[in-house]
DRENNUBA-182043 format. One record per residue (C-alpha): residue in three letters; chain; x, y, z. Coordinates in steps of 0.1 Angstrom, whole numbers, always signed. Example, Ala and Ser with C-alpha at 12.3 -4.5 7.8 and 13.67 -1.06 7.14 Angstrom:
rest_kette_u_v_w
ALA_A_+123_-45_+78 .
SER_A_+137_-11_+71 .
***
This chain:
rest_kette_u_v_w
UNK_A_-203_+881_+30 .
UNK_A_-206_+887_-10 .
UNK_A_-174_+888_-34 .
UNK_A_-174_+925_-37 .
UNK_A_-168_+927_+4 .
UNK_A_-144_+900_+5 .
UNK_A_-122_+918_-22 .
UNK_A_-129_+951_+0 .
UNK_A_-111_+931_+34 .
UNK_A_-84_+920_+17 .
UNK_A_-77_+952_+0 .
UNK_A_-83_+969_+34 .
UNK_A_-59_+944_+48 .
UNK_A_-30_+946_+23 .
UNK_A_-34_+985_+28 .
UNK_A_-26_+982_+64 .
UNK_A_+1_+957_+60 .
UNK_A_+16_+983_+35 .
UNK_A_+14_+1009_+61 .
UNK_A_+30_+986_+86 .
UNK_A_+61_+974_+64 .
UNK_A_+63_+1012_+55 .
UNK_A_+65_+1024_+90 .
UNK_A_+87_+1003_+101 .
UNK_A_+112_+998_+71 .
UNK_A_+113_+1034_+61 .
UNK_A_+128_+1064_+81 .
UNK_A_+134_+1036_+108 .
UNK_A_+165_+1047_+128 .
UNK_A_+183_+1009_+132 .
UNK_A_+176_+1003_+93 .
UNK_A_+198_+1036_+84 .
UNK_A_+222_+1027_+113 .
UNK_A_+224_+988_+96 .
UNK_A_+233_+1005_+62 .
UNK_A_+257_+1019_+78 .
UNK_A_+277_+993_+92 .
UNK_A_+270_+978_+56 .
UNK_A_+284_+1010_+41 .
UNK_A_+315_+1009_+66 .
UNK_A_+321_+972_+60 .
UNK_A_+322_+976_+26 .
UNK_A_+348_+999_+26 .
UNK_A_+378_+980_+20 .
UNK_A_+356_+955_-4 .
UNK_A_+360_+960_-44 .
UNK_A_+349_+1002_-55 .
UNK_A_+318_+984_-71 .
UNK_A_+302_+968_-43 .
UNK_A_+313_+999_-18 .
UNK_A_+300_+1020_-45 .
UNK_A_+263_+1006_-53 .
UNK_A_+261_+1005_-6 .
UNK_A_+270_+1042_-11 .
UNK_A_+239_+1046_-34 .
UNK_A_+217_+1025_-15 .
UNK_A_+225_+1041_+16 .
UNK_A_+215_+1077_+2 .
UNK_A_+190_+1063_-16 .
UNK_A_+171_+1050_+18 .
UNK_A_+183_+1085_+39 .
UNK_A_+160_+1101_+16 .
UNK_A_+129_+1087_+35 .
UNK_A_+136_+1108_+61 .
UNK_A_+127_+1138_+40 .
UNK_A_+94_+1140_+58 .
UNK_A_+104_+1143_+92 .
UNK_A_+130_+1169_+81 .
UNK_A_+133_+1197_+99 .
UNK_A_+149_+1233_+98 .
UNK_A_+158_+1233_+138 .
UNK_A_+178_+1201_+134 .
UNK_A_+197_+1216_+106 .
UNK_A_+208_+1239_+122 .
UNK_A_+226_+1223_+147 .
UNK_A_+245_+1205_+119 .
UNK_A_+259_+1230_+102 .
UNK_A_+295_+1216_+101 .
UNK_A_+283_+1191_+78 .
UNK_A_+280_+1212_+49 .
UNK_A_+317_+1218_+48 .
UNK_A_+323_+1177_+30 .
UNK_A_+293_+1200_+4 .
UNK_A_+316_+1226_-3 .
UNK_A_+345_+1208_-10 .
UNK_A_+325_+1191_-38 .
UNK_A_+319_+1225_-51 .
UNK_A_+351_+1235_-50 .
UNK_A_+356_+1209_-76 .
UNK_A_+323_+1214_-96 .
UNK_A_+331_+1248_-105 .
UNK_A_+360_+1235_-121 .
UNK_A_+340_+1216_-146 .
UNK_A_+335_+1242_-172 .
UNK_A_+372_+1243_-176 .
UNK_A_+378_+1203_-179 .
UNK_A_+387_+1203_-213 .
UNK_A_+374_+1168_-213 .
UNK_A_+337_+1169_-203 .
UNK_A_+339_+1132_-196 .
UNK_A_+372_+1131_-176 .
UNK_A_+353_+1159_-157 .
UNK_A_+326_+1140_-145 .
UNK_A_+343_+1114_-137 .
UNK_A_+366_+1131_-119 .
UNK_A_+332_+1146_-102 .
UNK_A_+318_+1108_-99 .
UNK_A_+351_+1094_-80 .
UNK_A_+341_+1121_-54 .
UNK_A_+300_+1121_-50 .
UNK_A_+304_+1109_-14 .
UNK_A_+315_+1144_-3 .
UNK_A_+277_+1153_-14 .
UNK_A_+258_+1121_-5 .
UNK_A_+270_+1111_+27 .
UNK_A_+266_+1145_+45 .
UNK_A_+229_+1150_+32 .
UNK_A_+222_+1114_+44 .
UNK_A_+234_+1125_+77 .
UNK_A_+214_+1159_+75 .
UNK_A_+182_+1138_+72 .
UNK_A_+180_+1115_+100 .
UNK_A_+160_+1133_+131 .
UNK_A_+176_+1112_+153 .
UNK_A_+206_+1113_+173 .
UNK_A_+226_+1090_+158 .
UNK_A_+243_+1065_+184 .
UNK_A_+282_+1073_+175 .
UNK_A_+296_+1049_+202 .
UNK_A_+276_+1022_+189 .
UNK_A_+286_+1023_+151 .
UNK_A_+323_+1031_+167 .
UNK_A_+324_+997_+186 .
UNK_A_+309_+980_+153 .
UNK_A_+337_+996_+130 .
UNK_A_+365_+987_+155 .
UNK_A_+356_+950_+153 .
UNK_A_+346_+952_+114 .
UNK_A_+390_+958_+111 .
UNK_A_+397_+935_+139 .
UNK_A_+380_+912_+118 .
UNK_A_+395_+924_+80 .
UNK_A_+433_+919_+102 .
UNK_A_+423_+888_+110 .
UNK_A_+412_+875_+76 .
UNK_A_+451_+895_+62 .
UNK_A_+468_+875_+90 .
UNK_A_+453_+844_+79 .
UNK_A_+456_+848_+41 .
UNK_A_+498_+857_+49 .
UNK_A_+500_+827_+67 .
UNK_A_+486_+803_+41 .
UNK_A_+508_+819_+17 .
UNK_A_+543_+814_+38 .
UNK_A_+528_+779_+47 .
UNK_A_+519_+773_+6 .
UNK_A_+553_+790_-2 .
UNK_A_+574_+774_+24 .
UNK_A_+590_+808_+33 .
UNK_A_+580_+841_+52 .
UNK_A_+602_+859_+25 .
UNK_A_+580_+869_-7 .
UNK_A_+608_+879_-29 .
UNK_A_+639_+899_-26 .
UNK_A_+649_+931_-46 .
UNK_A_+680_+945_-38 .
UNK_A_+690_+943_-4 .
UNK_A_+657_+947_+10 .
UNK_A_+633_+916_+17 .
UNK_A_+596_+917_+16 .
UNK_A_+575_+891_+36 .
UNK_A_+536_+877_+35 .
UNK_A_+531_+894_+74 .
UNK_A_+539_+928_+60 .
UNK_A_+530_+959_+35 .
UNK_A_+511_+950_+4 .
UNK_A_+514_+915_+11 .
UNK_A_+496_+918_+43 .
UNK_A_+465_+937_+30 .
UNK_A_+462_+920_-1 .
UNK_A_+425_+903_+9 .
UNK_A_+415_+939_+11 .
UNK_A_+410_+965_-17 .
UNK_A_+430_+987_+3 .
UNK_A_+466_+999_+3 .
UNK_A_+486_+1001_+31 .
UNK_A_+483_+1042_+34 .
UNK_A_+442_+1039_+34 .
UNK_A_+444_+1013_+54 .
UNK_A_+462_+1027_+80 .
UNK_A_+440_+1061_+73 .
UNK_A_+411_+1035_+88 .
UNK_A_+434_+1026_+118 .
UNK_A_+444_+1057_+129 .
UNK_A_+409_+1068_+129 .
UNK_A_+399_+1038_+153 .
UNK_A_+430_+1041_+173 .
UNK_A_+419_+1077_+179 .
UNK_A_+384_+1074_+186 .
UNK_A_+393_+1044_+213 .
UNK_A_+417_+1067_+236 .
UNK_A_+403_+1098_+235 .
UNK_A_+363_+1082_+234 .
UNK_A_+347_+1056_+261 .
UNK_A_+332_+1032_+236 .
UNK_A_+343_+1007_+253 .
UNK_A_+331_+1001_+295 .
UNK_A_+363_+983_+300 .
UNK_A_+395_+1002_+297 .
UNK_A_+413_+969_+297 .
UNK_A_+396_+960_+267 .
UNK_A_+403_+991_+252 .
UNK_A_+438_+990_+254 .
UNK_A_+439_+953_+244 .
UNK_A_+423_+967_+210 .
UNK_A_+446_+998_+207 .
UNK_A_+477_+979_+213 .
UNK_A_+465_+947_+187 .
UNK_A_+458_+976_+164 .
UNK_A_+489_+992_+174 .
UNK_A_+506_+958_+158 .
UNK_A_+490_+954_+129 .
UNK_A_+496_+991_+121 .
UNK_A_+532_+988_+122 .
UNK_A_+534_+953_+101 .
UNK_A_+510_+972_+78 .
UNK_A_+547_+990_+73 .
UNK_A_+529_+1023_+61 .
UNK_A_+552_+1052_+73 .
UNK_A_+527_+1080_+76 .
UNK_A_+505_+1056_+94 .
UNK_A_+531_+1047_+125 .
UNK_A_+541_+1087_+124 .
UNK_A_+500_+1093_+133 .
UNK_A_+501_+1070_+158 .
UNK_A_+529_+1078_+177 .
UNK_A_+513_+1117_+177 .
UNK_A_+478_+1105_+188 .
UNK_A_+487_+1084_+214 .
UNK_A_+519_+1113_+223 .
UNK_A_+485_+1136_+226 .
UNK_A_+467_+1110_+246 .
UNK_A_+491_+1113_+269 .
UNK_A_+502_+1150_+272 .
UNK_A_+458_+1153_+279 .
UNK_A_+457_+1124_+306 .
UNK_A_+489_+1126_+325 .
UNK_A_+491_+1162_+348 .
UNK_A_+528_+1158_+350 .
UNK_A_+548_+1170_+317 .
UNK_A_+579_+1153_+334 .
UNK_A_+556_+1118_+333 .
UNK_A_+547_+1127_+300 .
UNK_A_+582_+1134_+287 .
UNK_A_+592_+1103_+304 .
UNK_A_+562_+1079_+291 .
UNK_A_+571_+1091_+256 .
UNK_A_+600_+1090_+257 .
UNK_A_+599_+1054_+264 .
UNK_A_+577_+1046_+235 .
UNK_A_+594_+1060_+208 .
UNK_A_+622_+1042_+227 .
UNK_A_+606_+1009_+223 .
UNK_A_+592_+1015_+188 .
UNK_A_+626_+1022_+177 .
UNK_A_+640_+995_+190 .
UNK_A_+614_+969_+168 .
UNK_A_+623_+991_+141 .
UNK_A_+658_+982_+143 .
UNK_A_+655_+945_+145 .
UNK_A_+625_+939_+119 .
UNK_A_+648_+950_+91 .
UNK_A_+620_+954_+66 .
UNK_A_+597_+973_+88 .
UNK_A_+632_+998_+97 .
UNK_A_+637_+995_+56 .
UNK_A_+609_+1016_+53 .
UNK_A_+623_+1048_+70 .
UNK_A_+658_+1041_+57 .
UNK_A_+651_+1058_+29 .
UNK_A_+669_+1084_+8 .
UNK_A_+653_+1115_-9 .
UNK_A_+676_+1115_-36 .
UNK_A_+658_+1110_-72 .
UNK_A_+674_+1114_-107 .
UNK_A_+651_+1119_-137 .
UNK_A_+681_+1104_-157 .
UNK_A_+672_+1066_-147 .
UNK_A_+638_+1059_-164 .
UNK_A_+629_+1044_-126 .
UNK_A_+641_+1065_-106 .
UNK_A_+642_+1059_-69 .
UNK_A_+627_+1020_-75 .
UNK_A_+609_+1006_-42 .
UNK_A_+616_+1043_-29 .
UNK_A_+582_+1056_-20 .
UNK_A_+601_+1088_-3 .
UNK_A_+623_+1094_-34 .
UNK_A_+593_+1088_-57 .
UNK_A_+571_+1117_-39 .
UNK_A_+606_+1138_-37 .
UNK_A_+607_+1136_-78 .
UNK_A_+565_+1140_-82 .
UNK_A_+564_+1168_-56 .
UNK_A_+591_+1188_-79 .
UNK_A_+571_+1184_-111 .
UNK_A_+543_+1190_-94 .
UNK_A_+555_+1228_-80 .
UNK_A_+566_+1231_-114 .
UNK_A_+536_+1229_-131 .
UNK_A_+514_+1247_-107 .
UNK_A_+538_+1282_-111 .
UNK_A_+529_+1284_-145 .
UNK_A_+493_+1291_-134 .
UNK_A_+492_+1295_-101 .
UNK_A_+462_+1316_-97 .
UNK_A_+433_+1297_-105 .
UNK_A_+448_+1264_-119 .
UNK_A_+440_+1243_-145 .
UNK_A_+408_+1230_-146 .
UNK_A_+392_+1195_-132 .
UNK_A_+407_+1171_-147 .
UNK_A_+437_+1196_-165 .
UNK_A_+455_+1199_-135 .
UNK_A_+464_+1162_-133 .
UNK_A_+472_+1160_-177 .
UNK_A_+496_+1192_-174 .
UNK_A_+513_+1169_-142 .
UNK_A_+520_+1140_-166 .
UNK_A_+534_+1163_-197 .
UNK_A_+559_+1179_-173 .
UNK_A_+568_+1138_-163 .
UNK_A_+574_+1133_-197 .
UNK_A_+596_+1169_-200 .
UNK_A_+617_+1161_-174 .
UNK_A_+620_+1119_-184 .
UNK_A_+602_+1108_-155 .
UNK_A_+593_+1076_-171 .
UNK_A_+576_+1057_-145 .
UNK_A_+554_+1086_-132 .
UNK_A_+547_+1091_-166 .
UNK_A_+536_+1055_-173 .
UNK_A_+521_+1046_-140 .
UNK_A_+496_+1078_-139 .
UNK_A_+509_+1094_-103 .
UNK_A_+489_+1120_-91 .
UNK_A_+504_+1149_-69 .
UNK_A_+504_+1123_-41 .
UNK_A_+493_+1157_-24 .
UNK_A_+462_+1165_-18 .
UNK_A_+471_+1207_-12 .
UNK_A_+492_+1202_-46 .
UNK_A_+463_+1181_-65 .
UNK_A_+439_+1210_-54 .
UNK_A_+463_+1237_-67 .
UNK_A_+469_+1220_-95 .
UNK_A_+433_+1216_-104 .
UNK_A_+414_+1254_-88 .
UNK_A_+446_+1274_-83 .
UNK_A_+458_+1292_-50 .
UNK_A_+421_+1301_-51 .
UNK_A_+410_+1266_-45 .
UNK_A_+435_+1261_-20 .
UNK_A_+427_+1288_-1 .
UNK_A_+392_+1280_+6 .
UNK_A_+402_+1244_+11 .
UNK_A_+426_+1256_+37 .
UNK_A_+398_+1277_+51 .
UNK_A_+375_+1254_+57 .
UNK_A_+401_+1228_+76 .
UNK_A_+414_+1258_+98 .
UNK_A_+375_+1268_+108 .
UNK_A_+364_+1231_+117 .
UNK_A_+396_+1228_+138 .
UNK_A_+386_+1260_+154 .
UNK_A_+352_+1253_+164 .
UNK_A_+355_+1221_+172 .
UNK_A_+384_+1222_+194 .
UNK_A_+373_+1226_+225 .
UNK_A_+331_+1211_+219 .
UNK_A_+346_+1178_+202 .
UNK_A_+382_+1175_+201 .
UNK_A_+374_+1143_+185 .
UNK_A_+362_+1163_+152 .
UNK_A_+393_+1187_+158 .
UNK_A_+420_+1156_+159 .
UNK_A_+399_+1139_+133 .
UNK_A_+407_+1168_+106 .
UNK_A_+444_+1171_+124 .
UNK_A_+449_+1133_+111 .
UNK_A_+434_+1137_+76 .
UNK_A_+458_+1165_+74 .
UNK_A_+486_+1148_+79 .
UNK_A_+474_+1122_+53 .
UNK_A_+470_+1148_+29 .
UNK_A_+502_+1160_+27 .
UNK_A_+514_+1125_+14 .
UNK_A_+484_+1115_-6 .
UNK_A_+457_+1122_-27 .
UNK_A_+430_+1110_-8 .
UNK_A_+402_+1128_-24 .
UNK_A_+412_+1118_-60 .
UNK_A_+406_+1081_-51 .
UNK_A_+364_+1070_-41 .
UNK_A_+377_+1045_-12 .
UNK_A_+396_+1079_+1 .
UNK_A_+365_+1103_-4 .
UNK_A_+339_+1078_+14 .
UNK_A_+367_+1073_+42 .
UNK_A_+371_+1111_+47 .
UNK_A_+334_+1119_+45 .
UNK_A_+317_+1090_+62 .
UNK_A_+342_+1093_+93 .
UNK_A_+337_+1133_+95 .
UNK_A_+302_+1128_+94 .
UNK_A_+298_+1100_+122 .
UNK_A_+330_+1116_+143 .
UNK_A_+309_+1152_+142 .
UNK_A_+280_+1136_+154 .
UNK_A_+297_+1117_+185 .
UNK_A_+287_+1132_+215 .
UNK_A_+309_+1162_+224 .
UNK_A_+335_+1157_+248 .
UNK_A_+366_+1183_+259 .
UNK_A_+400_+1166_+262 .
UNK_A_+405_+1161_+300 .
UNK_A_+418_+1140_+325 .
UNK_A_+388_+1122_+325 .
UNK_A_+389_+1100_+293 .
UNK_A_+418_+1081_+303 .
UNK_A_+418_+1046_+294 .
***
């Protein structure tokens, strides 16, 4: 065999190989499903890292261009609603008066775009139960990593107490203290437990239903040490609808919640700081330059006020991306709120942020789109339906769309809860 064929074999050769490594690297159905898990575990890692998995993970759904087609689409249309959201906010770029706080304002919330065209891609039935099972034991895993951090520090520190301020004491097994390893705070923490404390009782992921509730109950725990207020309030609904759809009786049901509020209360009442937490008071006075200190209730009381003040002076179509949150800190610094002022707060509500930012207009259409997804979806995937009920409820305390870690949350969990199989809530998914 001469040179010139030797060099025409090898070529040959690499070319297949090429072909090979293409076909099964790209548009391959367990590498997008291993991004995601990366993209998932990511999530309470540093923005950056969680951020550049974001891009990757787009970047690769994009092979599946190809094998697009119009049929599949079509029976995804839910998953253009994350798309308009984002356009709710891109229209309300021409009126940033900051072109650069505009975009990145627009920037912070690219997942509503990415992640549901990476989902419109893939022409495969994405295996929901699967990436469930994997994101349950990806937070049994980040608890266990915050339980072992807060008990180095009480061991290193001698003490379960971290300081105390006041009359209230704050310890390494609880609140900020207990999620510290993670980038998250307690509320988007708990945002992620709720979510796989929802999917678990009203989804068989799991074959054994003692396992199952083993998880939901360890979860159950860490959720209430995680101390976030909104959080336990979730829980007690979901599983309080887990049991008014698996129990025929209502007088068993009234009984069997009755008995866990019961309970709940009761561990409230003798773990002081968890109880701390909801002995709060909603009074606020602008006088004190820190109003309501270690009062997250009397905080949101004062915020929520500026916030409705600022929004009737253009209530219509708002400020402008970007404005809406500006005009927020001037009325802070009208009314002497110093530390809402200083610290930056947002609406700490997502319907107010909106309204701040596209008007009654924007809210509107926001609104809309919740109350139609609710409304389809409530009797094909009650899943979907309970999923939007929760980030509701979450939105009516925070900003979650103003922050990236909320925005990937919100749209990478609507995009893989829409495309669980469909179920109806019945006796039949008990645990």
């Amino acid at each position: 065999m001469g040179t010139f064929e030797l060099y025409m074999t090898k070529a040959m050769k690499l070319k297949n190989l090429t072909k090979y490594f293409k076909h099964q690297i790209f548009a391959n159905e367990k590498v997008f499903e291993y991004l995601l898990l990366l993209l998932i575990f990511s999530l309470p890692l540093t923005t950056y890292l969680h951020s550049l998995f974001t891009l990757l993970f787009f970047i690769y759904s994009l092979s599946f261009i190809r094998k697009f087609q119009q049929h599949f689409f079509s029976s995804k249309n839910l998953l253009i609603v994350p798309l308009i959201i984002y356009g709710i906010y891109l229209l309300n770029l021409p009126r940033s008066e900051s072109l650069s706080a505009g975009l990145f304002e627009l920037e912070k919330r690219l997942p509503l775009l990415m992640l549901p065209i990476s989902f419109m891609l893939i022409d495969f039935q994405l295996d929901g139960k699967r990436i469930f099972r994997a994101f349950v034991f990806i937070l049994l895993f980040y608890s266990i990593l915050c339980f072992g951090n807060a008990g180095y520090n009480a061991v290193a520190n001698k003490s379960f107490i971290v300081q105390k301020i006041t009359e209230r004491e704050y310890y390494y097994f609880s609140y900020i203290y207990l999620t510290s390893p993670t980038s998250l705070d307690p509320i988007y923490f708990s945002f992620l437990i709720n979510i796989a404390i929802l999917v678990i009782l009203f989804n068989p992921i799991f074959c054994s239903r003692i396992l199952s509730l083993l998880i939901v109950v360890y979860l159950a725990f860490f959720l209430i040490l995680v101390a976030s207020k909104m959080g336990i309030i979730c829980m007690c609904i979901i599983v309080i609808l887990k049991l008014l759809s698996s129990l025929k009786s209502r007088l068993i049901v009234f009984v069997s919640s009755t008995v866990f509020l019961t309970t709940l209360g009761f561990v409230f009442q003798n773990l002081q700081f968890i109880g701390d937490r909801f002995k709060q008071g909603l009074n606020y006075e602008y006088s004190n330059e820190y109003s309501g200190l270690w009062n997250s209730s009397s905080q949101r009381m004062a915020i929520w006020n500026c916030a409705m003040i600022t929004i009737q002076k253009r209530e219509a179509f708002g400020y402008g991306l970007s404005n809406g949150q500006t005009a927020l800190l001037d009325c802070y610094t009208i009314k002497g709120y110093v530390r809402g002022h200083e610290d930056g707060y947002n609406s700490h509500n997502e319907f107010m942020h909106l309204t701040l930012e596209s008007g009654i207009v924007g809210l509107f259409v926001f609104s809309f789109l919740l109350v139609c997804v609710i409304f389809y979806s409530r009797r094909k995937n009650a899943t979907l339906a309970l999923f939007i009920l929760l980030s509701i409820m979450y939105f009516s305390i925070e900003v979650l769309l103003a922050r990236q870690k909320g925005v990937s949350s919100f749209s990478l969990f609507y995009c893989v809860v829409y495309l669980l199989k469909p179920f109806k809530l019945s006796t039949e998914n008990e645990i």
